[in-house]
C-alpha positions as CSV (number, residue, x, y, z in Angstrom):
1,X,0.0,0.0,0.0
2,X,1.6,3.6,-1.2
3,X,0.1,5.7,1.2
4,X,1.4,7.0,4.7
5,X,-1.0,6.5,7.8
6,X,-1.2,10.1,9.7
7,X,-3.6,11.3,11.8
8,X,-4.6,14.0,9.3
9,X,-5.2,12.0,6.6
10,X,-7.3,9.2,8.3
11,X,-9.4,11.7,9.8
12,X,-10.0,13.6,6.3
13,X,-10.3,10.0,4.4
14,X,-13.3,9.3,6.9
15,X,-14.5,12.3,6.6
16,X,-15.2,11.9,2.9
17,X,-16.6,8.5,3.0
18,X,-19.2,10.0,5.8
19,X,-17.7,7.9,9.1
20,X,-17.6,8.9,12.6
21,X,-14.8,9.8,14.5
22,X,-14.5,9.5,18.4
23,X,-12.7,12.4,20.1
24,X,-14.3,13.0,23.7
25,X,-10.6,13.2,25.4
26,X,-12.2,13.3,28.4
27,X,-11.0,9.8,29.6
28,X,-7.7,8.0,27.7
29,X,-7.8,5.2,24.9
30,X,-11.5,6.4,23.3
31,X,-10.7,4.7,20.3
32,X,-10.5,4.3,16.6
33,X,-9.7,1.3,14.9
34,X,-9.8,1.1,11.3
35,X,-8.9,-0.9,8.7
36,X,-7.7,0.4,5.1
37,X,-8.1,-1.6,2.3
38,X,-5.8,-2.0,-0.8
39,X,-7.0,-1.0,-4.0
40,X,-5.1,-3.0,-5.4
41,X,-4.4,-6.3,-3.3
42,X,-2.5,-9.7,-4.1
43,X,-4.2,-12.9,-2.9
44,X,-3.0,-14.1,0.1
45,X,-0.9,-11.2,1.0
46,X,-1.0,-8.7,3.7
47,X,-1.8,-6.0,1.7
48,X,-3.9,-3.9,4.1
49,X,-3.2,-1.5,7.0
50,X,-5.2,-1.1,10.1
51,X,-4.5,1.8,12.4
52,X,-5.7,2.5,16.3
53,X,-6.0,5.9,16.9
54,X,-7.5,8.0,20.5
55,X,-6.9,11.8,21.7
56,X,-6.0,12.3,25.2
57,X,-5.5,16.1,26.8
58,X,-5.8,17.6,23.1
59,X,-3.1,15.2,21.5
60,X,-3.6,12.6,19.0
61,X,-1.8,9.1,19.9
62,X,-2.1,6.2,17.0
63,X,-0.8,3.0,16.0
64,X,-0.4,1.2,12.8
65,X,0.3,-1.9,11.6
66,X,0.3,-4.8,8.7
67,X,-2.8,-6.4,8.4
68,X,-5.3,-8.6,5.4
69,X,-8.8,-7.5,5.5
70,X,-9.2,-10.3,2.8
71,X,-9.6,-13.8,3.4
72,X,-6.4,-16.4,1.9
73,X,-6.7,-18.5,-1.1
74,X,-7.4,-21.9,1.3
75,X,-10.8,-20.0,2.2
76,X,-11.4,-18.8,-1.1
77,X,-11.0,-22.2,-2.9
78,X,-12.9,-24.1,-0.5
79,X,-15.4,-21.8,1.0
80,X,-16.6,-22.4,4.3
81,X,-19.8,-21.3,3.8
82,X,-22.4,-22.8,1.1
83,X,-22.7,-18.8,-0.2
84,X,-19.0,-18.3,-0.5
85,X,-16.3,-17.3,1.2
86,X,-16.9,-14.2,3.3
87,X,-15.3,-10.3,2.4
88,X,-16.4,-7.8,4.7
89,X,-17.9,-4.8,3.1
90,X,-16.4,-1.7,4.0
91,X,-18.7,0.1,7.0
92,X,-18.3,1.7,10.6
93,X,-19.6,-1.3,12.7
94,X,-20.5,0.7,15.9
95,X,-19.9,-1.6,19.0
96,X,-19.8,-4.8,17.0
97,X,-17.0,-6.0,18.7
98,X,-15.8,-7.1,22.0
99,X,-12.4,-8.6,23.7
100,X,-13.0,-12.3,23.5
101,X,-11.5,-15.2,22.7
102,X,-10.6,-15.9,19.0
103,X,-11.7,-19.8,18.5
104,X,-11.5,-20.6,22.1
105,X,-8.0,-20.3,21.9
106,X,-6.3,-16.5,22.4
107,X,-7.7,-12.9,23.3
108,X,-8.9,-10.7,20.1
109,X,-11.6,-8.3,19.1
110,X,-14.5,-10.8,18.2
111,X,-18.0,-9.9,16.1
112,X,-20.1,-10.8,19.1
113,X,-21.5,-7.8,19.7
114,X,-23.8,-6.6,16.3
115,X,-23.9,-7.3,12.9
116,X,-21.6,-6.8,10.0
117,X,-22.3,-7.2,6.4
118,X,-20.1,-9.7,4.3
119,X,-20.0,-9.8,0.7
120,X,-20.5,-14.0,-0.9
121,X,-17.4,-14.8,-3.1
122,X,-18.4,-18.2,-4.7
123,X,-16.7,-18.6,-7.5
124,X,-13.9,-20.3,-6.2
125,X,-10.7,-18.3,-7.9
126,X,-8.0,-15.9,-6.5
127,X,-9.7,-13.2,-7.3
128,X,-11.9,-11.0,-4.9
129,X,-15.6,-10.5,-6.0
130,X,-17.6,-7.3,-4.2
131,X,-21.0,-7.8,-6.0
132,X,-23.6,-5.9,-3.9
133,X,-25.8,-8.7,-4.9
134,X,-24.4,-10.7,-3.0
135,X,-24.4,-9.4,0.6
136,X,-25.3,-10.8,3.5
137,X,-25.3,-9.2,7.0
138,X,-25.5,-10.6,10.5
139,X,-23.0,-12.6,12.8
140,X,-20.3,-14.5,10.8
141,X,-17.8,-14.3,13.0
142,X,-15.7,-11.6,11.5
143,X,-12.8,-11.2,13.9
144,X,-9.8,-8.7,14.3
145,X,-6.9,-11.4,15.7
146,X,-3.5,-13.0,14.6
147,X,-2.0,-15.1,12.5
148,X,0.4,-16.7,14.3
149,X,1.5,-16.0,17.5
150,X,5.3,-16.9,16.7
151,X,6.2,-14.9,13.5
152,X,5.3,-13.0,11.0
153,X,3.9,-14.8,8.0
154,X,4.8,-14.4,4.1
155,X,0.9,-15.6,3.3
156,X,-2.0,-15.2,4.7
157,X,-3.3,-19.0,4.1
158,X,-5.9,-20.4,6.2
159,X,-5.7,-17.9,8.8
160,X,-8.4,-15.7,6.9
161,X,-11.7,-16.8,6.4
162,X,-13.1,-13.1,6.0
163,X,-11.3,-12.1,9.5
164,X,-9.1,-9.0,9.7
165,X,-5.5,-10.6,10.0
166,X,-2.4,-9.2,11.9
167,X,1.0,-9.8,10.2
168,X,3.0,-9.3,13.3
169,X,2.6,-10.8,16.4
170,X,4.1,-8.6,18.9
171,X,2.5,-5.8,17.0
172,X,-0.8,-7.5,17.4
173,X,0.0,-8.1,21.3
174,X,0.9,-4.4,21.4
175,X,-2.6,-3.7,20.2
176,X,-4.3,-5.8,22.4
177,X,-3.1,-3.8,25.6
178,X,-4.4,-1.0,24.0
179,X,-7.9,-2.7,23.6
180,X,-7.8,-3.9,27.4
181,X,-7.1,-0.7,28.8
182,X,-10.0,0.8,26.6
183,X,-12.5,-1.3,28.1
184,X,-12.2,-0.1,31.8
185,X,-12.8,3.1,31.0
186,X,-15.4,2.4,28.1
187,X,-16.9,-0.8,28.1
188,X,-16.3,-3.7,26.3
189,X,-17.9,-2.6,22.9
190,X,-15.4,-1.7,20.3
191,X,-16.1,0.0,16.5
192,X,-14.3,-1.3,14.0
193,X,-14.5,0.9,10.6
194,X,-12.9,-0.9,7.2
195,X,-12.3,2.1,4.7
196,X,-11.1,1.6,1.3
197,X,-7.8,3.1,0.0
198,X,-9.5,5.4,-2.6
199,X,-10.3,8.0,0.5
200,X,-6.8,9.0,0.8
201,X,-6.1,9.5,-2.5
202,X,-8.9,12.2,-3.2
């Protein structure tokens, strides 16, 4: 992705495509978490960027890291659902998410909390489909976690049905501190908000 993450230009990028922002810096760690979107990705890379940002005392703090907002080729040949494999459609999910755990297994930012709406790629190929025709919303399980807790993986693989996919895992542990010390002093409902590329390139 050719674009540099500042707090400027994510705040004008969802601006234009009409997103909220939270910025009551009343308490620390009201956050933003959002997810930009290659236009442009490779199947079953991380391509995409997702970004934490939160103002505190009149001062902008934010993170950034590598992440896939797209599900790997394992999922996309051999869809787990009957539909097709699942793409989440860009959106501001407002307090879909909550810190749970990711398969039973490890801490993450899980859909349990609302709906999201998932585009239906059934074709079976390496290429991604985003036919409005095809879109579903309601719980699919689309989490923000990991995909490996070791290293940091080439390919995406199997570790992305339609989930949003850390490269990194000490970046992704880094985040998750962040998340836990959000929830005491705002609850344990997060808003996740995917935004394509194109916004910061107006």
């Amino acid at each position: 992705m050719n674009i540099t993450l500042t707090v400027p230009s994510i705040l004008e990028a969802m601006k234009r495509a009409g997103y909220v922002v939270f910025q009551n810096d009343s308490k620390p760690y009201n956050l933003n978490i959002v997810g930009v979107r290659a236009t442009y990705p490779k199947a079953n890379k991380f391509n995409d960027m997702i970004c934490c940002f939160w103002k505190y005392e009149g001062y902008w703090n934010l993170m950034v890291s590598q992440i896939t907002t797209l599900p790997g080729t394992k999922w996309m040949l051999d869809p787990m659902n009957k539909n097709g494999c699942a793409i989440l459609v860009p959106g501001q999910y407002r307090s879909a998410y909550k810190l749970d755990l990711h398969a039973g297994k490890y801490l993450a930012l899980c859909q349990r909390a609302g709906n999201v709406s998932v585009y239906r790629d059934d074709n079976k190929d390496y290429n991604y489909d985003y036919d409005p025709a095809t879109i579903q919303t309601g719980m699919f399980g689309i989490n923000i976690h990991r995909a490996s807790a070791y290293t940091e993986l080439e390919n995406v693989g199997a570790n992305s049905a339609g989930c949003q996919v850390f490269q990194d895992p000490a970046e992704y542990d880094v985040f998750i501190d962040v998340f836990k010390k959000s929830q005491e002093f705002w609850g344990d409902k997060f808003t996740y908000t995917l935004i394509e590329q194109k916004y910061f390139e107006v």
